[in-house]
N, C-alpha and C positions, 0 to 999 in steps of 0.2 A: 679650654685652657684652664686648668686648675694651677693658682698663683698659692706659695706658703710664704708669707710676710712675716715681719716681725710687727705688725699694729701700723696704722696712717700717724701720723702728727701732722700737727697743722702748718708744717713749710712744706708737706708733701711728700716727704719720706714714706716709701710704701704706696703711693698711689702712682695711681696709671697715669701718666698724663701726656700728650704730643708734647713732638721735639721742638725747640723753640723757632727753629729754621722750618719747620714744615710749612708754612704759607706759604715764603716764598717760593721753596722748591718746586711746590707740588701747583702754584698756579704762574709757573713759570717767569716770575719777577727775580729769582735768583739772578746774581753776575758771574759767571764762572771765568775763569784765567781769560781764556777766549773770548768774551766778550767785553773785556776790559779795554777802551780805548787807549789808544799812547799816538801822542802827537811824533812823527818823523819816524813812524814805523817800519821796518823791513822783516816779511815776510818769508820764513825758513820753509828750501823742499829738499826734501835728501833724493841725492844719489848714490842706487843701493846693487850691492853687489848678485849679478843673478849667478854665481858660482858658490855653493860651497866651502870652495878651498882654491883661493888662488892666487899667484902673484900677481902686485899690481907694476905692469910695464910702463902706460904710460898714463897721461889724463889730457886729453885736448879742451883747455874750453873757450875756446875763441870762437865759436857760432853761438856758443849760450852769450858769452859778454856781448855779441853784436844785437843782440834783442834788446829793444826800446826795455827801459825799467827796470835791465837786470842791475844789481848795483856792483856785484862781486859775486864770486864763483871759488868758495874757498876748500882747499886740500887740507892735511894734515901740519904738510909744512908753514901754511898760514897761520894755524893756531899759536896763542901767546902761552901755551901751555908751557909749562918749565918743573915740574915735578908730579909725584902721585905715581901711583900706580891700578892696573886692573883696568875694566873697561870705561873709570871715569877718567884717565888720563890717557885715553884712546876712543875718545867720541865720533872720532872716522879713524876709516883702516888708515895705518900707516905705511906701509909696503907688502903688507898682505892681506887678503880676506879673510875670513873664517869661518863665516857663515853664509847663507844666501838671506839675504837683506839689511846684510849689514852696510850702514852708511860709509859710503867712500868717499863723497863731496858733498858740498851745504850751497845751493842756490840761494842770493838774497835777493829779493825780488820787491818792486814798490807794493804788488799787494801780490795776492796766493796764486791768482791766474798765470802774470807772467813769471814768478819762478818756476810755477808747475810746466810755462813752457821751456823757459830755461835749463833745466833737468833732463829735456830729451834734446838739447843740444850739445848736453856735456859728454865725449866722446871718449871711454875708458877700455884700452888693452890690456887684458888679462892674461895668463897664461896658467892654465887647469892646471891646480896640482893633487894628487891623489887624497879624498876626501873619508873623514872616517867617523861613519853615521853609527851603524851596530854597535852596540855598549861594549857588548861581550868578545865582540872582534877586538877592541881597541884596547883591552887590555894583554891581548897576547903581544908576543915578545917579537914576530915578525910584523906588527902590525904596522902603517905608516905613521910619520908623525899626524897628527892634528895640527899643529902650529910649528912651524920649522922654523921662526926666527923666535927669541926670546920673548916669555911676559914675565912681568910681577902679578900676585893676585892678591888683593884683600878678601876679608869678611866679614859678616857681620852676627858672627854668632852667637854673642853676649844679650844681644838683641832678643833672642830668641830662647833666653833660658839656658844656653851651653855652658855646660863648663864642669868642676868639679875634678876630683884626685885620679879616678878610676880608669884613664887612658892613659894607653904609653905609644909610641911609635914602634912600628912592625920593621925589626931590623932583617931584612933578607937580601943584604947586598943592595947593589944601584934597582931602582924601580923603573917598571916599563914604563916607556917614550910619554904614554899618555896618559899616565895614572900621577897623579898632582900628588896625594898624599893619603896615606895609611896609618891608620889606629887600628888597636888592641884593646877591648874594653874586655877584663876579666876581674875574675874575683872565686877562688876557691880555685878545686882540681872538677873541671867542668866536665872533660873528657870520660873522666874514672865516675864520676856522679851519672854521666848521660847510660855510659854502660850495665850502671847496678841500675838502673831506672826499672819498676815491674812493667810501663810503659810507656813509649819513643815514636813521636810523629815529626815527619821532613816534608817539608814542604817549599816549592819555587813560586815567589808569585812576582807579580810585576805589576806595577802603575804605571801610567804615559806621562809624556809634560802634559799639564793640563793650565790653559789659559785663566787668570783670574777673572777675566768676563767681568771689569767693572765697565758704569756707563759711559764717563768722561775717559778718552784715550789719554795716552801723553801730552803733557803739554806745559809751556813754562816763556814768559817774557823777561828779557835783561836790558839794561840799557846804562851806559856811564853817567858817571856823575858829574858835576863841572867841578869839584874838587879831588878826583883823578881815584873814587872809588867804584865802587858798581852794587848795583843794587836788580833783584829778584823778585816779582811776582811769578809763583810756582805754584801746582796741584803738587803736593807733597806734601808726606806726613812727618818729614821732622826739617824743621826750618833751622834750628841749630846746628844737624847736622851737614848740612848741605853748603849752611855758611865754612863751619871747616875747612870742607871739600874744596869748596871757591878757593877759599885764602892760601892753600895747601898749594892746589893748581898753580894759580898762578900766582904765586908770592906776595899776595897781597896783605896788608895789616889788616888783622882780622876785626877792629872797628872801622875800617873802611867798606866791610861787605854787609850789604844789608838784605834779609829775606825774611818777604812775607808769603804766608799761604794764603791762596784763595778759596773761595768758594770751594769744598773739594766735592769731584765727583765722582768718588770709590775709587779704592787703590787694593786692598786686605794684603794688603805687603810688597804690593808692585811699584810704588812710585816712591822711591827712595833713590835719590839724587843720581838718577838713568839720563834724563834728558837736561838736566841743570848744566853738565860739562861744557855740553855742545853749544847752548843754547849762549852763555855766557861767554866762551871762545871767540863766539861770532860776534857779538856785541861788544868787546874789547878789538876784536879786527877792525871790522866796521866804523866803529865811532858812534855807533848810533845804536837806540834800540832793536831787538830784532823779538821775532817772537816765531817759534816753531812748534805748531800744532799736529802730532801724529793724526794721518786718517785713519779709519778703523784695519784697512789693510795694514796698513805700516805696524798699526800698534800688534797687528798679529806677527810681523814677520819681522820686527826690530825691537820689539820689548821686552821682559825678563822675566819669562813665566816658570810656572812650579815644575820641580825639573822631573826627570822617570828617574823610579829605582825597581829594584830588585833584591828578591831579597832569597837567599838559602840559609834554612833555619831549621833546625832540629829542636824539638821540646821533650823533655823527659818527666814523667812524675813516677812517685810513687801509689800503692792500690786504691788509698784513698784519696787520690786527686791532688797531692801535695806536690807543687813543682821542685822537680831535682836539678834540672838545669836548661838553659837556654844555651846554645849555640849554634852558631854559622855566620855566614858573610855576606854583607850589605854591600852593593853596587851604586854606585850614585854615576849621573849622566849628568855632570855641570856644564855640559855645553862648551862654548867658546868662553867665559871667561863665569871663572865660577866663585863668584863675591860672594855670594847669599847659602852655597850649599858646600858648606865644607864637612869633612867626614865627621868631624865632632858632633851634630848634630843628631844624624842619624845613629852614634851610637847610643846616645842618650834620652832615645824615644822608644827604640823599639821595646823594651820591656816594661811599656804602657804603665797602669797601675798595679803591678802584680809586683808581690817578693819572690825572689828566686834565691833560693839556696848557694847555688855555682850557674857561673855565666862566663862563659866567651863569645865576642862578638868580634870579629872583623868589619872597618870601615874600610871601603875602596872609592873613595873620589875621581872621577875618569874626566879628561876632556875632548869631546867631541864634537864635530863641526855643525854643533845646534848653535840658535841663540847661546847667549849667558843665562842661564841658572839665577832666579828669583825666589822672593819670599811669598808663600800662602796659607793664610790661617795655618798658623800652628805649623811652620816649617818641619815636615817629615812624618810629623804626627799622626797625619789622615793614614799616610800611608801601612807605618808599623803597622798602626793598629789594625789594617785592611789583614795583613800577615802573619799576624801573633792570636789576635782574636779566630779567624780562621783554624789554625791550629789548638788553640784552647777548645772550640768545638769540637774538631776530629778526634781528641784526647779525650773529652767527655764522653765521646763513644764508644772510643774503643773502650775505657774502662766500665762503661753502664753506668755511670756517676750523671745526676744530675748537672746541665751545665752550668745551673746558677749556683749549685753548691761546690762545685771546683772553683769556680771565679771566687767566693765567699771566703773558703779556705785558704786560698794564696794574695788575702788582702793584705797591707802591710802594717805593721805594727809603726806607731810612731818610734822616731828611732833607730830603725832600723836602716841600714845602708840601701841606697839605690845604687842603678848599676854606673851612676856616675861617682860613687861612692861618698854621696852626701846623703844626711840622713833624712828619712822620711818627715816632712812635717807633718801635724794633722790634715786630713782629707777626709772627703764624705764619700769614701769609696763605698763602704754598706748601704748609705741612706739614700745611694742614688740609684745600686743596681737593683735594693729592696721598691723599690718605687715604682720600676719596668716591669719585676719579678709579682707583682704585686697587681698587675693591671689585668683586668681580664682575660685581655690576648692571647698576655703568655699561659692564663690559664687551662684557654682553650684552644691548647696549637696542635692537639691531637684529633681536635676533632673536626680539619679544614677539609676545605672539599678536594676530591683530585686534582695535580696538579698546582697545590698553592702550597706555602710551607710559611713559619714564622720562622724568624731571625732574632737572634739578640747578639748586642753586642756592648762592649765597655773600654771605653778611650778614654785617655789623661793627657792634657796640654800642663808643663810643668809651667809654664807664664816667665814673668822678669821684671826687673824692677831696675830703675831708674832714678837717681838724685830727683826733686822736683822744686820749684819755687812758685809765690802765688802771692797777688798785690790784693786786699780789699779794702778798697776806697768808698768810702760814706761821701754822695752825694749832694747837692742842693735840698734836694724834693725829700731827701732822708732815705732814700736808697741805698743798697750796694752793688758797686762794679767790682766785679772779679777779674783779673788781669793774669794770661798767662801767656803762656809762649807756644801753647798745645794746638795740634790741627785737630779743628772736630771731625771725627770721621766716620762715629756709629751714634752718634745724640747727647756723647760725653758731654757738653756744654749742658744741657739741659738737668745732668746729673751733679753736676759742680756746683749750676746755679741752686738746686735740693739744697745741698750738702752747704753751703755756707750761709742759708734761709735756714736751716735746722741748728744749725751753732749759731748763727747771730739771734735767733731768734724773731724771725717774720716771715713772712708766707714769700714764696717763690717768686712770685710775681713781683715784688718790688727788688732782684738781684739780676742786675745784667752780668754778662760774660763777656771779654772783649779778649782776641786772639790778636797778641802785640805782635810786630817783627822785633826780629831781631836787636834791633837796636835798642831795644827800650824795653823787651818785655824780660821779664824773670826766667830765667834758664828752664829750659825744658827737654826733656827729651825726646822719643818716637812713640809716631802714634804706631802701634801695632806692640807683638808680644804680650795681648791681652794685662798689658798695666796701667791704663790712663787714670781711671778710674783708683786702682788700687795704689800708686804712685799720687797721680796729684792731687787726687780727695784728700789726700792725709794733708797735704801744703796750704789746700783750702783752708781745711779746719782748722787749722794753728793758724793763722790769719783773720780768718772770721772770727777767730776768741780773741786774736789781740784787737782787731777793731772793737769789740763786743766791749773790751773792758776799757777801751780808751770811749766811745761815750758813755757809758756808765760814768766814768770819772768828770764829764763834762755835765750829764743832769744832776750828776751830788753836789757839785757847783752851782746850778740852778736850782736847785729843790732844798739847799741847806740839807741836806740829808745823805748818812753813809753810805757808800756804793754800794757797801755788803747789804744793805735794806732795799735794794732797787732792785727791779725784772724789768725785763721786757716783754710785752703784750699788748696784739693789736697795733703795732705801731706807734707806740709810745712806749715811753721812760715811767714806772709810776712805783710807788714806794709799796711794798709788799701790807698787802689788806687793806692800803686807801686808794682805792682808783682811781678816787676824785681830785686826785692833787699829782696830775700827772703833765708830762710834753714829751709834746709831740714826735718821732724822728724825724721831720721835717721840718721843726723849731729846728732843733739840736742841728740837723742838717743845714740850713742858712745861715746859724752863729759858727762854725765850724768851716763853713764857703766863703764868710763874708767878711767886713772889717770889724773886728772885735778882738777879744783876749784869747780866744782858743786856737789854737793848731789847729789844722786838716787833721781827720783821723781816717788814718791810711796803717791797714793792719797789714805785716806781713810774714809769711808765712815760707818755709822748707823744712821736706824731712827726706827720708829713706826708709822703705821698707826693710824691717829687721834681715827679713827670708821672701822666697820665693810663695808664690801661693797657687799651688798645684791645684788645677780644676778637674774636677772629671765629670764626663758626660756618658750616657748610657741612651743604645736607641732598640726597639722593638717592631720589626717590620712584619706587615704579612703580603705576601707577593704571589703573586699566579703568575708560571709561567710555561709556554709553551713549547711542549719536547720538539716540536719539529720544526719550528721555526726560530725557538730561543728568544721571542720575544716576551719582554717581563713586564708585569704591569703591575706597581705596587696599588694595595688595595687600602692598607693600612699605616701607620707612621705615627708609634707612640716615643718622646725623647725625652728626658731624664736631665736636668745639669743642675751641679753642683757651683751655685757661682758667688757664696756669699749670701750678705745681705742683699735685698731685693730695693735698692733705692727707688728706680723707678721701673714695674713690673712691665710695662709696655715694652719698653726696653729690651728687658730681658727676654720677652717673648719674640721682640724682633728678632735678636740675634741666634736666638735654638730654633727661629722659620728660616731664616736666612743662611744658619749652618746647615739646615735637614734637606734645603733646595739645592745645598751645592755638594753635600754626598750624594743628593740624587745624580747629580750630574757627573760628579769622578765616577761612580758607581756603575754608573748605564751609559753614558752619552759621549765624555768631552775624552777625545783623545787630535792634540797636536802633533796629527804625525807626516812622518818626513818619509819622500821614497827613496831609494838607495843610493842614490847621488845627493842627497843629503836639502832637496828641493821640498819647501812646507806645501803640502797636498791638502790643508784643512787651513786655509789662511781668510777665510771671510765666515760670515753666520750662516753662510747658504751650505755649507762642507764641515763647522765647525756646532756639533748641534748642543746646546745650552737647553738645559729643562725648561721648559714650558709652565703656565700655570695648569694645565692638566695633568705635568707627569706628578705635580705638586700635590694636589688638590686632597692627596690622602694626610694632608697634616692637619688631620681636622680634631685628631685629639691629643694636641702634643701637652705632656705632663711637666709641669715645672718642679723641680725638688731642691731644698736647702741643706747643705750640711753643713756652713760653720759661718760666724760673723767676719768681716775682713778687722784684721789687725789694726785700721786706722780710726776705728771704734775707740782703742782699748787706751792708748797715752792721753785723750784728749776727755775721758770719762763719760762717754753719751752712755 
């Protein structure tokens, strides 16, 4: 692992260091959702639809209520739901199915055993209605509905970077039965560009839904309050969000909903207030707390994973590799209710990091009787780039143009419009592809043995940004607590606690992080959209300098001396060139906690990123594979990303192992797929295959590269 840093300082900026939760996790004293006690518990089991598509006739559940311990047996009509839309104000079917597993009734049960027996005494008449799996089937005009009675749908596409001037809606009359919604993402005469092109490659490619494959399934406890609010412990990455949703639901005053996250145990964009609906529903029926823990089956065949697309895509350049235009039409498969994959998205990914002269793109959003459509790393991202980079090679070839010097030549100029027709900010698109380009591998890709070949490739996640808030409180002992509203969910906490030890000036270790609910802690946003870091480190900083300068202002009170004369160092206050006449932060800390003349100093902190802060990653594979049986065995795995400054490099190295394991797996392994009555055929790990640390074991020389400092550097002066 070669790390490029900007230099250590002594709070640890730039060094390697474990996450601060690692003890526990990793010798299993962690608490997760599920292990949290709650006194007057009832124990959530869903009753799941095994049809596809169907209406629901009737529901008998008078042999489940005769079971000792069941408490209630609740339908759709039970719930206190009263508003919303989309699949969270449709946590069970309501008079139709839509999927196969999707929850139809909520068994409450004194503990797991007997609701799980409860759930096979709940007796439910369907009647099969024509089901529609094939993407491509469900946009023709004879096709049957997907959903015959009405939905609303949200999304969440802001989340994910979406947006910008450069879409319009495809006016071609009423749209087929199952196509939800269509964009037009253009820019120039794309058609007439593609035609004068000296050379034109087309290409069909497809991704599956692929499962996020974290460790903790669904899962989330509610329980009323005795002053008629409700309150949330959830695995979820935005607890702000979620409160919303509740209050939204069921009209409640949104200081009555209170949500904390727990322990989390991987989500990468899946647990976004999927199971809070139901969970909470029932805990307002009830009267009591309830807690519903998906099993690993469930979470495969009732949660919200990365959805399939499809892509028809024509690229054009000219002799010297100079892109003339992009065009063709994206298919999205949103499944039964499609929050998280709206067309916006994918049209605002696929022309990765490249400029393109002239571009048309068609978005087609489909609904079909999969799951609901969720977020995964870099919503649509992975995929373009499977598509477009693909193409960019076959266009290398046919003009005999180096393929890193076509990628090189179609870098973007800052300024320059993308195809969401916002302008390019700076990005280390050169110093990330020079970095791959640059590594032996690709040196030597001519000279593999039969049978193996190298790969390169170059993807842009454009990220998003987020309002953020952030408390730093000066301690007893002269520490700081950072207080925020944020779910840790890749080692974030461990990089805030850096980042406000490098502005207050003291070493890391004397900075706790505390993740508030809702009720108390400083606005936050979602964890995912690759912004936490870029978002609330900036909140941090301005916080840890107003704490910074409120005791400075308390030792020039103790020291007779101006603040502009005082540093911090070491853990104390001391006047610039006398050491000797220095206190303590743990003095200052006690006068500041205790009874005396000074305030608490409690620093705090919000900002907003200006812009977006476009990443790009670049990866280098060498692979053997075998013509007769198509089996691939990567040998090699060099990866490239561009992510900023390097706060803490361990980090960073986790997350380019942890990206490189899971394009191993869209790549070669994970496909979610459904047989033609629309039944999941890959629904546990024994059918559903997830890479291995074998298929992994070739990331043994992954390259770290820097191209630009983050923006929350620059207002606060580090």
């Amino acid at each position: 692992m070669s790390v490029v840093t900007d230099g250590a300082s002594a709070s640890g900026v730039g060094v390697a260091r474990p996450r601060i939760e690692a003890p526990s996790k990793v010798t299993g004293h962690a608490r997760y959702v599920a292990d949290v006690p709650m006194p007057g518990l009832l124990h959530g089991r869903m009753v799941m639809s095994p049809f596809a598509h169907a209406r629901i006739i009737s529901i008998d559940r008078s042999e489940a209520l005769a079971i000792p311990g069941v408490h209630a047996v609740l339908i759709w009509e039970d719930l206190p739901i009263k508003g919303g839309a989309g699949r969270a104000a449709e946590p069970l079917a309501r008079d139709e199915v839509v999927f196969a597993g999707q929850p139809v009734a909520l068994v409450l049960g004194e503990t797991e055993a007997i609701a799980e027996d409860g759930v096979e005494g709940v007796l439910v008449d369907y009647e099969p209605l024509d089901e529609v799996v094939d993407l491509r089937a469900a946009i023709e005009t004879s096709a049957p509905p997907a959903r015959v009675g009405d939905s609303e749908d949200e999304s969440d596409a802001e989340m994910h970077g979406a947006g910008g001037e450069g879409q319009s809606a495809v006016d071609e009359g009423a749209l087929p039965v199952n196509v939800i919604d269509r964009k037009l993402f253009s820019g120039g005469e794309a058609e007439r560009a593609l035609a004068g092109s000296d050379a034109v490659v087309h290409g069909r490619f497809r991704v599956p839904w692929i499962h996020q494959g974290y460790l903790e399934p669904q899962v989330a406890t509610a329980w009323p309050e005795p002053d008629g609010g409700l309150s949330l412990l959830s695995s979820t990455q935005a607890v702000f969000w979620v409160r919303q949703e509740i209050s939204r639901l069921f009209e409640l005053p949104l200081n009555s909903v209170r949500v904390r996250a727990g322990t989390f145990g991987g989500g990468f964009g899946a647990k976004l207030r999927l199971i809070e609906p139901l969970v909470a529903s029932a805990a307002l029926a009830a009267g009591r707390p309830v807690r519903v823990a998906f099993t690993r089956s469930e979470d495969f065949a009732a949660a919200n994973p990365c959805p399939s697309l499809e892509f028809d895509l024509a690229l054009g350049a000219d002799a010297d590799g100079r892109f003339t235009a992009l065009t063709g039409r994206i298919l999205i498969d949103c499944g039964a209710f499609p929050d998280s994959a709206p067309a916006a998205l994918a049209g605002t990914r696929v022309g990765g990091p490249y400029h393109f002269d002239t571009w048309s793109i068609e978005t087609v959003a489909v609904r079909t009787n999969r799951f609901g459509a969720g977020a995964y790393r870099g919503p649509t991202a992975t995929q373009s780039t499977f598509a477009v980079e693909s193409l960019v090679d076959e266009l290398s070839a046919k003009l005999g143009v180096d393929p890193v010097t076509v990628r090189l030549r179609n870098a973007p100029e800052t300024g320059a419009k993308r195809m969401d027709g916002i302008g390019w900010p700076p990005i280390g698109f050169r110093e990330t592809l020079t970095a791959v380009a640059e590594h032996p591998l690709w040196a030597a890709r001519a000279d593999v043995a039969p049978g193996e070949g190298v790969g390169l490739a170059l993807g842009m996640f454009p990220g998003a940004k987020q309002g953020a808030g952030a408390v730093c409180r000066m301690d007893a002992d002269g520490g700081l607590t950072v207080v925020s509203g944020y779910v840790d969910m890749t080692g974030t906490d461990t990089t805030i606690a850096t980042i406000a030890a490098e502005v207050f000036g003291i070493s890391s270790e004397m900075v706790r992080v505390v993740a508030g609910d809702t009720s108390g802690a400083p606005q936050a946003g979602v964890s995912g959209g690759s912004m936490v870091t870029y978002c609330l480190g900036s909140a941090v900083a301005v916080a840890a300098t107003d704490a910074r300068q409120q005791v400075l202002k308390v030792a020039a009170q103790e020291l007779e001396i101006d603040e502009a004369d005082l540093e911090i160092v070491n853990a104390e206050v001391r006047p610039l060139g006398s050491p000797h006449k220095a206190i303590s932060l743990a003095a200052i800390g006690a006068k500041v906690t205790g009874f005396g003349p000074y305030a608490p100093v409690e620093g705090h902190g919000s900002s907003v990123p200006p812009e977006l802060a476009p990443s790009v990653a670049a990866a280098l594979v060498r692979v053997r594979v075998d013509r007769d049986t198509g089996e691939t065995q990567i040998l090699e795995y060099v990866a490239a990303q561009d992510c900023g400054r390097a706060i803490n490099p361990a980090l960073v190295e986790g997350q380019m192992r942890g990206g490189a394991a899971q394009s191993v797996g869209i790549a070669l392994y994970e496909d979610l797929a459904h047989d033609d009555a629309g039944q999941l055929v890959a629904g546990t790990f024994m059918s559903y295959a997830l890479p291995r640390e074998a298929e992994c074991a070739a990331q043994n020389g992954l390259t770290w590269a820097r191209g630009r400092t983050h923006p929350f550097r620059q207002p606060i002066g580090w």
